[in-house]
C-alpha positions in Angstrom: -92.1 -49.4 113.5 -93.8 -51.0 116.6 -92.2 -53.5 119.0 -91.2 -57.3 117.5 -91.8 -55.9 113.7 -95.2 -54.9 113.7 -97.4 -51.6 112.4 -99.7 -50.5 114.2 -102.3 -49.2 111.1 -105.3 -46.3 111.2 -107.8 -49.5 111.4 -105.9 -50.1 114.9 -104.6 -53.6 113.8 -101.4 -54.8 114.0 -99.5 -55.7 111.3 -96.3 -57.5 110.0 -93.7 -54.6 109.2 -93.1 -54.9 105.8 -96.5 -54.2 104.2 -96.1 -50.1 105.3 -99.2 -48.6 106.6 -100.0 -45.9 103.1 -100.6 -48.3 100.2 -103.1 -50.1 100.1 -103.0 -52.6 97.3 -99.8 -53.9 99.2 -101.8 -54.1 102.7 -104.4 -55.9 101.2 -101.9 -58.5 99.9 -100.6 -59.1 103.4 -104.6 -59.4 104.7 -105.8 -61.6 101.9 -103.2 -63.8 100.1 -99.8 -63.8 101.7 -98.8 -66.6 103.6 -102.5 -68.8 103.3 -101.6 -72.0 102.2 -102.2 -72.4 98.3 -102.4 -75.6 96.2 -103.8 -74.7 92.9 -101.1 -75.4 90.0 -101.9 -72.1 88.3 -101.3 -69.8 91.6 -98.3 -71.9 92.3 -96.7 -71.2 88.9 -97.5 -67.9 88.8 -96.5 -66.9 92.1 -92.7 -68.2 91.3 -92.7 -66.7 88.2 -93.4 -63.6 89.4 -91.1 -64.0 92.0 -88.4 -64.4 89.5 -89.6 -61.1 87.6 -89.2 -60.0 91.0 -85.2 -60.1 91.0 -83.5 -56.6 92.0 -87.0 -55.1 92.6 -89.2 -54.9 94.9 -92.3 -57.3 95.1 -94.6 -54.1 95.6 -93.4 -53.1 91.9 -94.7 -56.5 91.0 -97.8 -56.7 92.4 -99.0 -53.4 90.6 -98.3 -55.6 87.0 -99.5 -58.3 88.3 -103.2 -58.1 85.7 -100.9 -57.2 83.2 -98.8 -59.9 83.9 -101.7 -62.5 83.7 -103.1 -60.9 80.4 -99.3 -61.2 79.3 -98.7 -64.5 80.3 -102.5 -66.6 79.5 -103.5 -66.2 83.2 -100.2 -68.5 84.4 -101.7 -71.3 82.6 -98.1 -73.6 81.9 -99.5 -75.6 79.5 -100.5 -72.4 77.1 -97.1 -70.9 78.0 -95.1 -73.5 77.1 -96.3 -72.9 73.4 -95.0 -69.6 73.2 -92.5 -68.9 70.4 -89.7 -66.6 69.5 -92.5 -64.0 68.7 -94.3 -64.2 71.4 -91.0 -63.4 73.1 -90.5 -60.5 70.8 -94.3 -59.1 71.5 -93.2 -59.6 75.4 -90.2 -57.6 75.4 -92.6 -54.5 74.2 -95.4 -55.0 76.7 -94.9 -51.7 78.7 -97.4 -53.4 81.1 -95.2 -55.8 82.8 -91.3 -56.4 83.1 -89.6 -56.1 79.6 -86.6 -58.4 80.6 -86.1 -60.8 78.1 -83.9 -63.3 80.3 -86.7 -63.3 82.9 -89.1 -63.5 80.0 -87.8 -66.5 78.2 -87.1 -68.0 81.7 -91.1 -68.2 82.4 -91.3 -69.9 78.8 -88.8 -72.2 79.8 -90.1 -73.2 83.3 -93.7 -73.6 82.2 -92.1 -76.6 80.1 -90.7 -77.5 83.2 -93.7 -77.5 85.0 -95.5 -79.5 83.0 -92.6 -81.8 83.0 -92.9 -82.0 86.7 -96.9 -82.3 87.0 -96.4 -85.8 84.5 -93.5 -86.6 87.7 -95.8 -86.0 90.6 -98.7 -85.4 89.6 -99.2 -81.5 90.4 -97.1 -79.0 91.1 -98.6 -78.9 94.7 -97.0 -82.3 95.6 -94.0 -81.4 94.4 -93.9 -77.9 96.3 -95.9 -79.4 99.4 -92.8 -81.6 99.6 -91.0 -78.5 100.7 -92.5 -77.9 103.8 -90.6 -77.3 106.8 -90.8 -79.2 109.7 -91.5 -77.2 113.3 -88.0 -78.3 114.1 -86.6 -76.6 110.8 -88.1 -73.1 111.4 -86.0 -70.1 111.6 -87.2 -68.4 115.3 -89.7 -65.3 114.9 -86.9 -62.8 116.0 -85.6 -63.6 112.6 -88.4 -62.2 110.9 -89.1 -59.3 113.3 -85.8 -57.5 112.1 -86.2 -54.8 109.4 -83.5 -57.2 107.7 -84.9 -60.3 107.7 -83.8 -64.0 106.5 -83.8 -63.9 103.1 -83.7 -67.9 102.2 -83.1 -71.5 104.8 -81.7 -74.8 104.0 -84.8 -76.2 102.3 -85.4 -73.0 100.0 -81.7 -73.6 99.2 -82.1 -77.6 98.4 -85.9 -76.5 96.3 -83.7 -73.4 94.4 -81.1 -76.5 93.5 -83.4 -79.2 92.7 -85.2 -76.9 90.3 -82.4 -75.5 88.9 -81.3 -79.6 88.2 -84.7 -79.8 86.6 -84.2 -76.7 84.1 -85.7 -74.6 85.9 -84.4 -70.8 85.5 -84.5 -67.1 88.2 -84.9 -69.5 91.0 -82.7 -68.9 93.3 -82.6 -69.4 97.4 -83.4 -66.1 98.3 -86.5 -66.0 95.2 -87.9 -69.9 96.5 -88.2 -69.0 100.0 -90.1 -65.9 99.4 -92.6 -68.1 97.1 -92.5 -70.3 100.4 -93.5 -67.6 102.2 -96.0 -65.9 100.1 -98.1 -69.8 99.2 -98.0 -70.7 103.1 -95.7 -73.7 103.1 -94.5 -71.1 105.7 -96.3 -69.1 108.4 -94.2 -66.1 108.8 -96.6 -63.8 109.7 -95.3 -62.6 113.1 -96.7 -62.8 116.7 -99.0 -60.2 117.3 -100.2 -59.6 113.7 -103.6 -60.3 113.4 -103.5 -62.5 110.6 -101.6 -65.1 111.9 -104.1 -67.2 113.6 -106.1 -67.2 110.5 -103.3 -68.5 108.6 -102.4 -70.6 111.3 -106.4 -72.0 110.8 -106.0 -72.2 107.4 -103.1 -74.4 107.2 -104.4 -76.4 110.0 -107.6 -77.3 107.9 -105.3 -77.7 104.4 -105.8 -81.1 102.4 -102.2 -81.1 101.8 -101.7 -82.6 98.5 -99.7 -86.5 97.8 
């Protein structure tokens, strides 16, 4: 591992430890999609889902089920979810493609119900998550992150993981909220010296934050 947390890779760019430097479905993840702000409903509720499929594994595990997580699950679309029945539970549990944990199963059921509950509240699930967002003075420093054990969840994932859990919400815990914070890009923890900081830094510069 290079100094502050990075990998240097083949391509010669530097990049945030935990990605590894031999597979590349998982550096591609890190290039493309993690930490870029994100305010479409579906990717919001599918990302935290997953994240709660997540639980004792790792998010590499995850992310090579993740089609046959959205052919499982109606692409993340809540409102179809939330109409899924005791059968659809049974036909889950079976589905060798993804995670056959019927706890974490019926929990997505249940917080698609949830969701939709909390889009009629505020409007999307965007505002509600957006709300979330740290402020500069409520960021953990980058040494936190440069460790090969890094934080795993700050105050505000700890007051989101209770607030949803008040609102019915199931598998979201601290530790599970703050690494959807930090996957959507309510966070920029993408460490100095990676090369994809600044372009996530760009991006969430240039968000529409949603009201």
């Amino acid at each position: 591992m290079a100094e502050q947390g990075l990998l240097k890779s083949k391509d010669n760019l530097h990049r945030c430890w935990w990605c590894g430097e031999t597979d590349e479905l998982y550096r591609n993840y890190h290039d493309t999609e993690w930490g870029f702000p994100v305010t479409d409903d579906i990717r919001l509720f599918e990302k935290i889902c997953l994240e709660g499929f997540q639980a004792g594994l790792s998010w590499i595990t995850i992310l090579r089920k993740r089609e046959n997580f959205r052919a499982a699950f109606a692409g993340f679309d809540f409102h179809l979810i939330a109409q899924f029945n005791e059968q659809d539970v049974d036909r889950l549990v079976q589905d060798a493609g993804i995670i056959r944990h019927r706890g974490k199963i019926e929990a997505t059921i249940n917080n698609a119900k949830r969701a939709i509950d909390l889009k009629k509240e505020f409007g999307s699930l965007a505002a509600y998550f957006w709300h979330y967002e740290p402020s500069p003075e409520q960021r953990p420093t980058q040494a936190d992150y440069a460790s090969i054990s890094p934080i795993a969840q700050t105050e505000l994932s700890q007051q989101l993981s209770k607030d949803l859990k008040k609102r019915g919400w199931k598998f979201v815990g601290p530790t599970t909220c703050y690494a959807f914070m930090q996957a959507m890009g309510l966070v920029n923890d993408h460490l100095e010296g990676c090369f994809n900081r600044d372009a996530v830094l760009e991006a969430r510069a240039n968000l529409k934050k949603p009201s």
